[in-house]
CHARMM internal coordinates of N, CA and C (Angstrom, degrees):
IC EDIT
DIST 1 N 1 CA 1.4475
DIST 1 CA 1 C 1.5246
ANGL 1 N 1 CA 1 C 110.58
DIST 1 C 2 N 1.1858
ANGL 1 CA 1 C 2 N 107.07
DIHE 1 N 1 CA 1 C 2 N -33.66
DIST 2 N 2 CA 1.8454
ANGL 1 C 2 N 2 CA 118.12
DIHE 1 CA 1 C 2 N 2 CA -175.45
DIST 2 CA 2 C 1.5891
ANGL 2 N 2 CA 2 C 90.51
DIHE 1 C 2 N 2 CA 2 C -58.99
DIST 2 C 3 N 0.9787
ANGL 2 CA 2 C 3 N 112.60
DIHE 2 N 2 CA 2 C 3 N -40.76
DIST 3 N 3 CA 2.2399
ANGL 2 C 3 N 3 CA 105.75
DIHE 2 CA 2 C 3 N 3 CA -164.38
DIST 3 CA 3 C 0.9122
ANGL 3 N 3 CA 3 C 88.93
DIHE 2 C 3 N 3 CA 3 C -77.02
DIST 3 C 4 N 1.6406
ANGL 3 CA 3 C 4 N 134.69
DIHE 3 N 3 CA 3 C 4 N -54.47
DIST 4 N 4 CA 1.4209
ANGL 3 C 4 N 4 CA 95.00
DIHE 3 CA 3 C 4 N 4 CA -164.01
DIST 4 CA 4 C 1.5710
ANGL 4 N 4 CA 4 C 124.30
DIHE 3 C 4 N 4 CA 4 C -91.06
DIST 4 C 5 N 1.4747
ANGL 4 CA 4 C 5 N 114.53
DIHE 4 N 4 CA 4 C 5 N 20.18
DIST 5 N 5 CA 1.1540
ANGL 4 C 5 N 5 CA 102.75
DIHE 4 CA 4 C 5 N 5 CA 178.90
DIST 5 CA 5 C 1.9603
ANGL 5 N 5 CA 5 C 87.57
DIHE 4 C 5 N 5 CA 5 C -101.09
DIST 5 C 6 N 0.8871
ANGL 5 CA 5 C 6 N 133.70
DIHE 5 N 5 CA 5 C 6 N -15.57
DIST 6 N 6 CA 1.6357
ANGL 5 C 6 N 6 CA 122.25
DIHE 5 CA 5 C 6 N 6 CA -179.84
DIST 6 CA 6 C 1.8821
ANGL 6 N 6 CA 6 C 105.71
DIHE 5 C 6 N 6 CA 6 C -75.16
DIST 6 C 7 N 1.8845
ANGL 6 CA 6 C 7 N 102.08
DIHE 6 N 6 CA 6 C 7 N -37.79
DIST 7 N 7 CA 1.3057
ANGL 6 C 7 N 7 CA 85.78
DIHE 6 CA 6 C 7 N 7 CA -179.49
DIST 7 CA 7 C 1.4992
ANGL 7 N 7 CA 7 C 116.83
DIHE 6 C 7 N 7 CA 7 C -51.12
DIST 7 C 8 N 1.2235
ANGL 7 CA 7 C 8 N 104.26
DIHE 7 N 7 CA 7 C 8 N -42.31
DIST 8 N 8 CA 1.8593
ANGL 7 C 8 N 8 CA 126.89
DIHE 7 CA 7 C 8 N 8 CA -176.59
DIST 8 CA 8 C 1.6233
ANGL 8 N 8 CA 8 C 96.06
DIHE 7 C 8 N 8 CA 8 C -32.56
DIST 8 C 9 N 1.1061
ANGL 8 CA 8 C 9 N 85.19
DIHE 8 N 8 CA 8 C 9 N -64.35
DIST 9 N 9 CA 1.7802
ANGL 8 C 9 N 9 CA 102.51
DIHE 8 CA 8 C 9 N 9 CA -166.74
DIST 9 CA 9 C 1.9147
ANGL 9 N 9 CA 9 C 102.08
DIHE 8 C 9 N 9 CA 9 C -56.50
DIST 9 C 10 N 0.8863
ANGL 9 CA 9 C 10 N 130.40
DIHE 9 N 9 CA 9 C 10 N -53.53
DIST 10 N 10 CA 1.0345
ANGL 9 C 10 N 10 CA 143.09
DIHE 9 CA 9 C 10 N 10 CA -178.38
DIST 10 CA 10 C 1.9371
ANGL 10 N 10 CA 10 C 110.54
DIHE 9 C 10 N 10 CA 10 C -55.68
DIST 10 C 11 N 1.2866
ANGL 10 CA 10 C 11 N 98.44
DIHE 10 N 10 CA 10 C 11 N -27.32
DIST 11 N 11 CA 1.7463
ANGL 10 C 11 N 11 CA 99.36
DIHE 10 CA 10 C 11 N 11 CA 172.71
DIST 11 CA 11 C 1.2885
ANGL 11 N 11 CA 11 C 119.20
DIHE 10 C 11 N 11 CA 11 C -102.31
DIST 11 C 12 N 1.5275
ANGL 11 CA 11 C 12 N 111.19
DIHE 11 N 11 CA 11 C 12 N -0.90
DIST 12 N 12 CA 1.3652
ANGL 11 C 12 N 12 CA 111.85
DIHE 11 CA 11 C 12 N 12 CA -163.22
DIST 12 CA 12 C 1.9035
ANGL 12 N 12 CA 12 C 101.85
DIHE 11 C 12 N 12 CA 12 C -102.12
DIST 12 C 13 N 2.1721
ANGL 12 CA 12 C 13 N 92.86
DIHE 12 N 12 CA 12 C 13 N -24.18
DIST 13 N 13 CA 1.6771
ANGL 12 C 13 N 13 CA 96.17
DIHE 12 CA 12 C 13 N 13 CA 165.25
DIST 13 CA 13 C 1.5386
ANGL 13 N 13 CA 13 C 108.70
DIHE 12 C 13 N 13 CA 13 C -70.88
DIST 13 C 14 N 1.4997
ANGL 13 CA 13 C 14 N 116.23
DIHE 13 N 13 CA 13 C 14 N -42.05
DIST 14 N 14 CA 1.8488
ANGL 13 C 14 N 14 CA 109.69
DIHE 13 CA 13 C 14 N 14 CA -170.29
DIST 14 CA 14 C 1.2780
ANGL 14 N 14 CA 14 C 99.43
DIHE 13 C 14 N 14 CA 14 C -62.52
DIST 14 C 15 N 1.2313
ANGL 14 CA 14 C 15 N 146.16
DIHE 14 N 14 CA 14 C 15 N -53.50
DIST 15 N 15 CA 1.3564
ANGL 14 C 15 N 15 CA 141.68
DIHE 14 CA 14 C 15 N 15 CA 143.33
DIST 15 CA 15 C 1.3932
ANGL 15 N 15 CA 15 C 117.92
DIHE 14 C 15 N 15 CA 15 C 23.69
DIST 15 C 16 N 1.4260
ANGL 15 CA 15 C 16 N 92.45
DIHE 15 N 15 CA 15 C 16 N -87.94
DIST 16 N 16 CA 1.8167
ANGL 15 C 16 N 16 CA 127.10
DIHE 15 CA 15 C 16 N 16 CA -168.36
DIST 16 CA 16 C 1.9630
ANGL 16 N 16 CA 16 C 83.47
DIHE 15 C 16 N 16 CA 16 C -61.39
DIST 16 C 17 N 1.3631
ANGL 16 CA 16 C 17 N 103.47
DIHE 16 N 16 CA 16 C 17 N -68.81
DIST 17 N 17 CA 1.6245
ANGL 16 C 17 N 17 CA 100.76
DIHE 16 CA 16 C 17 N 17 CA -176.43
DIST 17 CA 17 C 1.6156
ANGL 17 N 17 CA 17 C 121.47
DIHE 16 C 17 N 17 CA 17 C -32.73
DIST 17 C 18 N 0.9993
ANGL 17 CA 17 C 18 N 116.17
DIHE 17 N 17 CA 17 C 18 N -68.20
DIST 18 N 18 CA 1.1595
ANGL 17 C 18 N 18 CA 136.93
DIHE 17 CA 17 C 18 N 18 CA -171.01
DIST 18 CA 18 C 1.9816
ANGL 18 N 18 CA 18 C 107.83
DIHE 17 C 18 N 18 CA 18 C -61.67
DIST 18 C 19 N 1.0386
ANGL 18 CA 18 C 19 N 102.58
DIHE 18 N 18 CA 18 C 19 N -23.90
DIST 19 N 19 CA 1.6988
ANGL 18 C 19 N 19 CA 103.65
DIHE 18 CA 18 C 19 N 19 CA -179.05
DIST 19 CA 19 C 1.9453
ANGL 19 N 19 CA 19 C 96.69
DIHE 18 C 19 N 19 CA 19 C -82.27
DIST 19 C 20 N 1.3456
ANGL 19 CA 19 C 20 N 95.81
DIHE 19 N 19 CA 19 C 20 N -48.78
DIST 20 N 20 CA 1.3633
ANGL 19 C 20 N 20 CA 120.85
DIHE 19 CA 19 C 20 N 20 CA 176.50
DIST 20 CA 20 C 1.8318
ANGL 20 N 20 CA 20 C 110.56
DIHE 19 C 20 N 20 CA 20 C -28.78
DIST 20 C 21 N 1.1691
ANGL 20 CA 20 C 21 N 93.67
DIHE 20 N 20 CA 20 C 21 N -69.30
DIST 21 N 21 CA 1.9109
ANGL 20 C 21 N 21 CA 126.51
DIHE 20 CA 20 C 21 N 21 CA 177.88
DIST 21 CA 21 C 1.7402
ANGL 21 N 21 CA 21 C 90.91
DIHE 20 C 21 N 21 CA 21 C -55.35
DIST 21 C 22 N 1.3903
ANGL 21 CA 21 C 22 N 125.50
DIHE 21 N 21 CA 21 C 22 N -61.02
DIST 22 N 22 CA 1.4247
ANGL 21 C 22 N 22 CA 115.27
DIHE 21 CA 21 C 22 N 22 CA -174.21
DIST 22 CA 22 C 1.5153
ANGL 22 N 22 CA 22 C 104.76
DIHE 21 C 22 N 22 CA 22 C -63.48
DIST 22 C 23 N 1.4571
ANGL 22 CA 22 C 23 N 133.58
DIHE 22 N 22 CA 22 C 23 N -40.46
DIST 23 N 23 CA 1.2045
ANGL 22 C 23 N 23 CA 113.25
DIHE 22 CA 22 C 23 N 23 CA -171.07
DIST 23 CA 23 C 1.2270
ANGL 23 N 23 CA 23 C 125.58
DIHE 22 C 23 N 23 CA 23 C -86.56
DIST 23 C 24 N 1.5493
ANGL 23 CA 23 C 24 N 124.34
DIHE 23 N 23 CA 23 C 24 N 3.70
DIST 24 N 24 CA 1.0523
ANGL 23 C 24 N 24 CA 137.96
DIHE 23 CA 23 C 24 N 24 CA 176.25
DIST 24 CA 24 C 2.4099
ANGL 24 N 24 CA 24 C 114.31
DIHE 23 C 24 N 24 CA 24 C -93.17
DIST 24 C 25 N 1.7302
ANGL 24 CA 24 C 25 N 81.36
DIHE 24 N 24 CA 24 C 25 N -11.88
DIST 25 N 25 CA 1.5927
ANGL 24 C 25 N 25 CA 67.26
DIHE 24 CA 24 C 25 N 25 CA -164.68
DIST 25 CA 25 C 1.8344
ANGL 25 N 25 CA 25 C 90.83
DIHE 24 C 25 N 25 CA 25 C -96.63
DIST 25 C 26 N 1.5283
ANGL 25 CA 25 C 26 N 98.25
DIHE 25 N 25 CA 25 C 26 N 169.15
DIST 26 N 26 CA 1.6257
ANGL 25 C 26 N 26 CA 96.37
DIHE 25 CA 25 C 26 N 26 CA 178.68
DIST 26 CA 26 C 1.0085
ANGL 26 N 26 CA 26 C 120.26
DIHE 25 C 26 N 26 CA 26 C -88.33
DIST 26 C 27 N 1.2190
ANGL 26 CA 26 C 27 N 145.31
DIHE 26 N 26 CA 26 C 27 N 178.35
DIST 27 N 27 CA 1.5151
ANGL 26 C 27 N 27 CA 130.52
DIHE 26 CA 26 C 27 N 27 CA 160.39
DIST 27 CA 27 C 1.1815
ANGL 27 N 27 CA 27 C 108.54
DIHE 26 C 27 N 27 CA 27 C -162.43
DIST 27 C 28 N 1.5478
ANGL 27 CA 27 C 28 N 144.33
DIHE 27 N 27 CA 27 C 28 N -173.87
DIST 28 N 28 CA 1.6285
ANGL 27 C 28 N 28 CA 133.58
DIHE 27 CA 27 C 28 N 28 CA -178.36
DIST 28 CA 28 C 1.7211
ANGL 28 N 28 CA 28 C 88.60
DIHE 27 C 28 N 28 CA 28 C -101.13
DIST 28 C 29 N 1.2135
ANGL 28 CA 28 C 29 N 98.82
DIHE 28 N 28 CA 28 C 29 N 172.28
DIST 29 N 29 CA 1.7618
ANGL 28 C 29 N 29 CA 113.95
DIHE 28 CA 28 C 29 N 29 CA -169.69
DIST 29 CA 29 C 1.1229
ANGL 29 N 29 CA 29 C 129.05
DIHE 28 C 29 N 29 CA 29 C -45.83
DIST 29 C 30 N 1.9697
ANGL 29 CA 29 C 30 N 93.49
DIHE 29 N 29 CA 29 C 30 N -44.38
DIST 30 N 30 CA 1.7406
ANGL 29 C 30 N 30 CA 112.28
DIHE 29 CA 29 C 30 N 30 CA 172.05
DIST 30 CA 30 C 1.3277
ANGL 30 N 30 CA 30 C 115.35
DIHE 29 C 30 N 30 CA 30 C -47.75
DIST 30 C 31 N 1.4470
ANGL 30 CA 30 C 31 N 103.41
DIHE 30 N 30 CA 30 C 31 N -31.94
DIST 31 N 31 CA 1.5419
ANGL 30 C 31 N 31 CA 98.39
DIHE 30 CA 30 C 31 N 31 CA -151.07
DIST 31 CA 31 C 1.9047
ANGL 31 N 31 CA 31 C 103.07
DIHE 30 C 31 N 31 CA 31 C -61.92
DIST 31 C 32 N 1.2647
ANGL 31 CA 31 C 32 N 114.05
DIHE 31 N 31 CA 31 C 32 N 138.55
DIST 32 N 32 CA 1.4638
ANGL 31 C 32 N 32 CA 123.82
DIHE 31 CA 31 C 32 N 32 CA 169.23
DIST 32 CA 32 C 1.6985
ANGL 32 N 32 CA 32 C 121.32
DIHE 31 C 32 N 32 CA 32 C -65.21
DIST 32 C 33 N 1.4735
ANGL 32 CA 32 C 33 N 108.23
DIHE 32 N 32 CA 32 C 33 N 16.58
DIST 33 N 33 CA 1.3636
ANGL 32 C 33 N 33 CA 122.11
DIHE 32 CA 32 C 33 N 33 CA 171.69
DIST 33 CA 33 C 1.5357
ANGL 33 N 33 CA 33 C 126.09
DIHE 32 C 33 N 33 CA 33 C -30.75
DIST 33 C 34 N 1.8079
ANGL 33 CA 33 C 34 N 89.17
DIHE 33 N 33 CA 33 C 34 N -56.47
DIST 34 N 34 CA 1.8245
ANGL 33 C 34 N 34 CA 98.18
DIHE 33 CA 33 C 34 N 34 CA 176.26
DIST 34 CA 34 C 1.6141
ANGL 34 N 34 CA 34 C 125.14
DIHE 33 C 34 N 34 CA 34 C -71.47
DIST 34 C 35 N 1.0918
ANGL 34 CA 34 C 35 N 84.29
DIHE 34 N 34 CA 34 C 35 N -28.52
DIST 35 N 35 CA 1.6603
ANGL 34 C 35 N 35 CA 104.99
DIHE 34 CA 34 C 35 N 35 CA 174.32
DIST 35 CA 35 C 1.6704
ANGL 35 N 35 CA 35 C 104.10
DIHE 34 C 35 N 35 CA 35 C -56.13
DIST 35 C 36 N 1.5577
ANGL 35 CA 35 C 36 N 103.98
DIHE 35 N 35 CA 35 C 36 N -36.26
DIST 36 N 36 CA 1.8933
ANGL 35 C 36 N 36 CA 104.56
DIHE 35 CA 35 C 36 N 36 CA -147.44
DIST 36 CA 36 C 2.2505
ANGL 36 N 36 CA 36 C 80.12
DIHE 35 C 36 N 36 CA 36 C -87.05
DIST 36 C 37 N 1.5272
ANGL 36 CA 36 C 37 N 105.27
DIHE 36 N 36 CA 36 C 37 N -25.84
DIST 37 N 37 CA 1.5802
ANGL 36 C 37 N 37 CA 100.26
DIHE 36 CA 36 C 37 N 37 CA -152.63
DIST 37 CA 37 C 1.8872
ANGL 37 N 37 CA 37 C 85.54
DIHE 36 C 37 N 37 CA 37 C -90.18
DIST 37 C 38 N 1.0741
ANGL 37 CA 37 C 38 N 106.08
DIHE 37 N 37 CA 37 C 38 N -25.62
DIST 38 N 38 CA 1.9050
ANGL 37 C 38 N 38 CA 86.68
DIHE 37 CA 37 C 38 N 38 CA 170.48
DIST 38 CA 38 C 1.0082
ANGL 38 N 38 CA 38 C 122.93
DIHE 37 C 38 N 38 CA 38 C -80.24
DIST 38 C 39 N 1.3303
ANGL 38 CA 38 C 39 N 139.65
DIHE 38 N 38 CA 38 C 39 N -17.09
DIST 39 N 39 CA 1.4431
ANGL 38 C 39 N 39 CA 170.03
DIHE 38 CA 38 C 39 N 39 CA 166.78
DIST 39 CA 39 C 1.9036
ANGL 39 N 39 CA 39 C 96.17
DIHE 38 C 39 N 39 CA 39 C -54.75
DIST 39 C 40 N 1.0743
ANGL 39 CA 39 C 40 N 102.34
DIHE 39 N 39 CA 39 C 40 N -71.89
DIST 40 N 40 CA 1.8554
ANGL 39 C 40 N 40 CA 113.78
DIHE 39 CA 39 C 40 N 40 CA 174.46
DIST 40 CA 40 C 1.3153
ANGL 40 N 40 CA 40 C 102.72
DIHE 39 C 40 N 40 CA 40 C -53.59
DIST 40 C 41 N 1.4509
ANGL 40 CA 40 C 41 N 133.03
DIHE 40 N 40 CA 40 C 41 N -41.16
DIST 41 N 41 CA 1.4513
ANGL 40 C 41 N 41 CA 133.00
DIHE 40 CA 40 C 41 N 41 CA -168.13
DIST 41 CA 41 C 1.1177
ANGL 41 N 41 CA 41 C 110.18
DIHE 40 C 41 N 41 CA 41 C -68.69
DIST 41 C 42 N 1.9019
ANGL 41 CA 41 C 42 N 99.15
DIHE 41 N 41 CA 41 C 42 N -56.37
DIST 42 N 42 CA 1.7277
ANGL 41 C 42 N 42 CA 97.71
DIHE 41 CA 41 C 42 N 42 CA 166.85
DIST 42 CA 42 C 1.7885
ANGL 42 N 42 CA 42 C 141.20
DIHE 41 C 42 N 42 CA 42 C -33.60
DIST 42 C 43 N 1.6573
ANGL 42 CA 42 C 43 N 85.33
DIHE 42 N 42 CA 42 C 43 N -54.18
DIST 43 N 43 CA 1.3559
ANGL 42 C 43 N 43 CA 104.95
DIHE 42 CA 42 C 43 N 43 CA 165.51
DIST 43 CA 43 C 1.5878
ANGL 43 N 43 CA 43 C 125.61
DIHE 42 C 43 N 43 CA 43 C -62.15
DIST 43 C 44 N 1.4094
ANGL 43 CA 43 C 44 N 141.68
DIHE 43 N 43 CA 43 C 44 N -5.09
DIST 44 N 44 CA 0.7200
ANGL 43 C 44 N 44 CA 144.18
DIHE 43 CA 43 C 44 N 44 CA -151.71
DIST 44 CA 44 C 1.8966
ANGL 44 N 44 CA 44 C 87.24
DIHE 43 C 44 N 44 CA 44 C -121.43
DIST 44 C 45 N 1.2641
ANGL 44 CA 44 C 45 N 120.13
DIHE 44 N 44 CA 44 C 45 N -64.31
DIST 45 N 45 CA 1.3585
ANGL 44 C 45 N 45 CA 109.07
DIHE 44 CA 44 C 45 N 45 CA 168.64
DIST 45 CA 45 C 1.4905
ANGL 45 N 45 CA 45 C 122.73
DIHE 44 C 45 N 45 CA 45 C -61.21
DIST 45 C 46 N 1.1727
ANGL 45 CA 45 C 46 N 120.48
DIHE 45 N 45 CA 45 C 46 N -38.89
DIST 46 N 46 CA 1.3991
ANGL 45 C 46 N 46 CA 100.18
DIHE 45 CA 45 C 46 N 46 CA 179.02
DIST 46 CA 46 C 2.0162
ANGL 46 N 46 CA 46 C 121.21
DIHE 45 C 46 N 46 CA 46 C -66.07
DIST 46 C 47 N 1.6232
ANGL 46 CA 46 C 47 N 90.67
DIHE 46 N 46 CA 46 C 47 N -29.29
DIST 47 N 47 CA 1.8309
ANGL 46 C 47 N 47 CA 95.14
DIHE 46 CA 46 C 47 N 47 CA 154.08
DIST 47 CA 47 C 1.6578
ANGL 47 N 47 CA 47 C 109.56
DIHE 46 C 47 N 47 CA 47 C -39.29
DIST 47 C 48 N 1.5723
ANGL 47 CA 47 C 48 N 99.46
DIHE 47 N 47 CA 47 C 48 N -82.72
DIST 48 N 48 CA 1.7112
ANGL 47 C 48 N 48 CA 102.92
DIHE 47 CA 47 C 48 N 48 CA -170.45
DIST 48 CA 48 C 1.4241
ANGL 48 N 48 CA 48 C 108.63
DIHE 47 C 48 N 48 CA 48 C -41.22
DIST 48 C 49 N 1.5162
ANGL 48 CA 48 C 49 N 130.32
DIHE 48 N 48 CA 48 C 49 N -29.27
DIST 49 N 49 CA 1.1620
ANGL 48 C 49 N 49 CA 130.79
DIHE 48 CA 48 C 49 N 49 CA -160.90
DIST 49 CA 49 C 1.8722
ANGL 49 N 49 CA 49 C 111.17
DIHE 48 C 49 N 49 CA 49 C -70.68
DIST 49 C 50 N 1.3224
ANGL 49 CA 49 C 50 N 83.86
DIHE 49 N 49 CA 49 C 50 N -50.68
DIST 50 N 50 CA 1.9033
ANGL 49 C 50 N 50 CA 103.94
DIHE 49 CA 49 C 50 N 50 CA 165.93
DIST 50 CA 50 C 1.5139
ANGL 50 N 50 CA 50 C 110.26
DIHE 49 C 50 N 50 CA 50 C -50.14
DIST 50 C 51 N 1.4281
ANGL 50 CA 50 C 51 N 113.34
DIHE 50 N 50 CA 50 C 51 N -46.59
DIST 51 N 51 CA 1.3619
ANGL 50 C 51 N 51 CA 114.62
DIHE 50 CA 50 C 51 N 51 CA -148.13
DIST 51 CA 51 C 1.9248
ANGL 51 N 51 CA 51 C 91.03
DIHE 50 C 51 N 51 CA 51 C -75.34
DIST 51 C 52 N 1.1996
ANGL 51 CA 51 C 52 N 112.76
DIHE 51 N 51 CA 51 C 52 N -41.20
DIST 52 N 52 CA 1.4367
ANGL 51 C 52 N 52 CA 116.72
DIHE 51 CA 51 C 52 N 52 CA 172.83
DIST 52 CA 52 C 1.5554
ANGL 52 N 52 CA 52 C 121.19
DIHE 51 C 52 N 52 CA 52 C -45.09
DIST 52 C 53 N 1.0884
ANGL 52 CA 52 C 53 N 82.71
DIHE 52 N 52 CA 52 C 53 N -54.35
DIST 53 N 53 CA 2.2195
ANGL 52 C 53 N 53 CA 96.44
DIHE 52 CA 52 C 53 N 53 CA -177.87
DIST 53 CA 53 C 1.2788
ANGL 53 N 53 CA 53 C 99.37
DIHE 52 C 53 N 53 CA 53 C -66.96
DIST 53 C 54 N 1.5658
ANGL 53 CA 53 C 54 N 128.94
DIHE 53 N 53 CA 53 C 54 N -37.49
DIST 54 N 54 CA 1.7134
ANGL 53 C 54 N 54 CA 116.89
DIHE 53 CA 53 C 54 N 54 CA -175.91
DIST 54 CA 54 C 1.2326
ANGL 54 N 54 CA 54 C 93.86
DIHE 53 C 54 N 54 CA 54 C -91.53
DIST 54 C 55 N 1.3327
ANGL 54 CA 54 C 55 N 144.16
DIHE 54 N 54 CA 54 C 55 N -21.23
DIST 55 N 55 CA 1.9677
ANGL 54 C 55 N 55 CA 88.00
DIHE 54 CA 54 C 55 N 55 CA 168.08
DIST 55 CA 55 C 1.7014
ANGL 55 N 55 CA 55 C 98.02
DIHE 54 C 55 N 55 CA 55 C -95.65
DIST 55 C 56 N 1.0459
ANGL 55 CA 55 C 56 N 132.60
DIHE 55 N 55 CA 55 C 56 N -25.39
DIST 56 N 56 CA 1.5598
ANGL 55 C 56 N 56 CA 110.24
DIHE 55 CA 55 C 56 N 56 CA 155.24
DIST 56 CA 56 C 1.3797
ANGL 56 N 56 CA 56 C 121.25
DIHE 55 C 56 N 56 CA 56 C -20.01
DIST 56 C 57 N 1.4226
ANGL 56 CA 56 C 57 N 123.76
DIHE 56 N 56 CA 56 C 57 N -83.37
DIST 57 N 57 CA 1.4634
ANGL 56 C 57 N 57 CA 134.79
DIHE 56 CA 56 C 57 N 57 CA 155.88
DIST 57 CA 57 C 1.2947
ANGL 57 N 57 CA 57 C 97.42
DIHE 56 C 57 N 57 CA 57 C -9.91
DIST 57 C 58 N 1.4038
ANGL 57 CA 57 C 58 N 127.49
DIHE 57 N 57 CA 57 C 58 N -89.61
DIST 58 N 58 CA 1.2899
ANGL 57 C 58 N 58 CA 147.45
DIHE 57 CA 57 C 58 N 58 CA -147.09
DIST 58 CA 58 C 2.0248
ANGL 58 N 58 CA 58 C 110.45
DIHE 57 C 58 N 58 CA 58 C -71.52
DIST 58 C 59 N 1.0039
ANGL 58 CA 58 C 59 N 93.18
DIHE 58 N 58 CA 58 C 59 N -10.60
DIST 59 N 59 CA 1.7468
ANGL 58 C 59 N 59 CA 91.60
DIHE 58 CA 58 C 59 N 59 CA 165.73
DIST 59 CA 59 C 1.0976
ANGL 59 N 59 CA 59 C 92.94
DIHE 58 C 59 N 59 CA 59 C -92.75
DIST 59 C 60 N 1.6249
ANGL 59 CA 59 C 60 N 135.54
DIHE 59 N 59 CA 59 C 60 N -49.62
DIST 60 N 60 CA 1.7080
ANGL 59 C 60 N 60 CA 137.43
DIHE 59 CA 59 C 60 N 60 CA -148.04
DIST 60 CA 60 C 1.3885
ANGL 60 N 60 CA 60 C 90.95
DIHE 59 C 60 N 60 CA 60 C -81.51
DIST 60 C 61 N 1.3062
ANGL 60 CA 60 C 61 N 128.39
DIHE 60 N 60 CA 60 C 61 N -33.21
DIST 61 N 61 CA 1.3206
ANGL 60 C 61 N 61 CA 109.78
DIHE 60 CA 60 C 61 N 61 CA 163.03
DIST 61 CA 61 C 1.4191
ANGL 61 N 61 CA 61 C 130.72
DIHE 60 C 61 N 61 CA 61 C -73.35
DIST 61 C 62 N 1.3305
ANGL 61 CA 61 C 62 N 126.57
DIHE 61 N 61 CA 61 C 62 N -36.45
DIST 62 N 62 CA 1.6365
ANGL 61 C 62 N 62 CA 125.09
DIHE 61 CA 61 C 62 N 62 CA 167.96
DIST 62 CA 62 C 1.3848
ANGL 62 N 62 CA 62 C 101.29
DIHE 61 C 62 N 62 CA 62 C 140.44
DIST 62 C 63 N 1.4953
ANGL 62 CA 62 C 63 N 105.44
DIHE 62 N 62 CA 62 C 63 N -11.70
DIST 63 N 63 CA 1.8308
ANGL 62 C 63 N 63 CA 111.11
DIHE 62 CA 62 C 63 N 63 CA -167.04
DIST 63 CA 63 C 1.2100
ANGL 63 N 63 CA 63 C 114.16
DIHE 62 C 63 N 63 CA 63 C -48.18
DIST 63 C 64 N 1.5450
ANGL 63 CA 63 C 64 N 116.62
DIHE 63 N 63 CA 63 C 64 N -41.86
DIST 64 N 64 CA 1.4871
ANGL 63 C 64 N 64 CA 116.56
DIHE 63 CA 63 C 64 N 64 CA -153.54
DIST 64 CA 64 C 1.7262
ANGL 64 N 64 CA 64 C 74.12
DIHE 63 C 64 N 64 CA 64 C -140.94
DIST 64 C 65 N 1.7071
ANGL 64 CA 64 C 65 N 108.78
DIHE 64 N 64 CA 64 C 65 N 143.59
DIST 65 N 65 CA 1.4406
ANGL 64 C 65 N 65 CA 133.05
DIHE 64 CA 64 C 65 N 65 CA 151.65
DIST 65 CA 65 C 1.2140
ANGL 65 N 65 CA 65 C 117.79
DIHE 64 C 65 N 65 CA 65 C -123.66
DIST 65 C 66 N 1.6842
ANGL 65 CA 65 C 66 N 109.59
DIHE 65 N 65 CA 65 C 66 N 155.78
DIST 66 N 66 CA 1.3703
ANGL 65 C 66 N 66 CA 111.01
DIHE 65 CA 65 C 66 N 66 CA -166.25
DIST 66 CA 66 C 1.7019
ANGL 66 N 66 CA 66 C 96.22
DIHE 65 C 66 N 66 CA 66 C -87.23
DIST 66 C 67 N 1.3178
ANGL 66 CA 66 C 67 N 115.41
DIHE 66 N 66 CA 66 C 67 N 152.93
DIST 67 N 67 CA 1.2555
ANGL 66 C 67 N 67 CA 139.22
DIHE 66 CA 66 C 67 N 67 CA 156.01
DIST 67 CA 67 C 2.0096
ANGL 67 N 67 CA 67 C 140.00
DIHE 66 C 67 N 67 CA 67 C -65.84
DIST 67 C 68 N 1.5381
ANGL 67 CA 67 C 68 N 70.57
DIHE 67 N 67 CA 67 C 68 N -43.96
DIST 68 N 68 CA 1.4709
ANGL 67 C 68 N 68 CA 80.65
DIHE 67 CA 67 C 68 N 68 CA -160.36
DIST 68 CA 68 C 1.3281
ANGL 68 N 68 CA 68 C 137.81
DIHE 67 C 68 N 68 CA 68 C 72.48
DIST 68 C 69 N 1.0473
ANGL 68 CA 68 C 69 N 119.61
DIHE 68 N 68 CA 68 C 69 N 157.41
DIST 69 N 69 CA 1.2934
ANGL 68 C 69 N 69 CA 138.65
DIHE 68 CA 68 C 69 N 69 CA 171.73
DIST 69 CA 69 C 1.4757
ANGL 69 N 69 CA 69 C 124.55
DIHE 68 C 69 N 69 CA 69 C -76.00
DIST 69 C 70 N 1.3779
ANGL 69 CA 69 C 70 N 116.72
DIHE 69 N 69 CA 69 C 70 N 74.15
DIST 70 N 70 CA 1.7269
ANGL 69 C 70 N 70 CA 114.97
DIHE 69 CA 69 C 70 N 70 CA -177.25
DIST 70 CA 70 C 1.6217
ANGL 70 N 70 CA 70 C 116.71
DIHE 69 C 70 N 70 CA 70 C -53.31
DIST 70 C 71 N 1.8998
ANGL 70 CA 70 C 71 N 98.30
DIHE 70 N 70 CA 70 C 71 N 115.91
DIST 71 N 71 CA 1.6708
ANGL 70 C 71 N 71 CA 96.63
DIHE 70 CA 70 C 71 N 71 CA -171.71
DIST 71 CA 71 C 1.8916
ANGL 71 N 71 CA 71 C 84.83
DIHE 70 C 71 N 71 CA 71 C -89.23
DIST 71 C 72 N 1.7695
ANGL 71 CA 71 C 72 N 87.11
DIHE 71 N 71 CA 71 C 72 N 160.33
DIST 72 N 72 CA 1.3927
ANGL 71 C 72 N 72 CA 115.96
DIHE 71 CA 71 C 72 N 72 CA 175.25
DIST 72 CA 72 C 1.2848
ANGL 72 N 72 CA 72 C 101.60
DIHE 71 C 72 N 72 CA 72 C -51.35
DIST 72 C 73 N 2.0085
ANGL 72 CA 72 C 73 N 119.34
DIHE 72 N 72 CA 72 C 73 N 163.12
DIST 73 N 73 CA 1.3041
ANGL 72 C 73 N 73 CA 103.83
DIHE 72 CA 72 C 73 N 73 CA 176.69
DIST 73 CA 73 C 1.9042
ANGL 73 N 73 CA 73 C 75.56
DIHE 72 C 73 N 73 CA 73 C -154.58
END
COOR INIT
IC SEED 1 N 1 CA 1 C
IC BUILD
């Protein structure tokens, strides 16, 4: 369950990257640039969006339990 929640994580940065790279490069007006960097944006939340519901899922299933945070004693 850990891989695929890092792959998750890992597409949701190329994502962020890749919108990143379009809004940084120039282009003339025509170009469908903004189109391509909201398109990446999209994709980038509906990633995080998944990544929420699977470990949701994945506690309600038993897969993954929380730990916690061991306080000092």
């Amino acid at each position: 369950m850990k891989i695929v929640i890092v792959v998750f994580l890992l597409a949701v940065v190329a994502a962020l990257a890749s919108a990143g790279v379009l809004m940084l490069r120039k282009g003339r007006s025509s170009d469908p640039r903004g189109a391509m960097m909201a398109r990446a944006l999209a994709v980038r939340v509906g990633l995080s969006v998944a990544i929420f519901l699977l470990v949701l899922f994945s506690y309600w299933m038993g897969w993954i339990k929380p730990t916690g945070i061991p306080l000092a004693q």
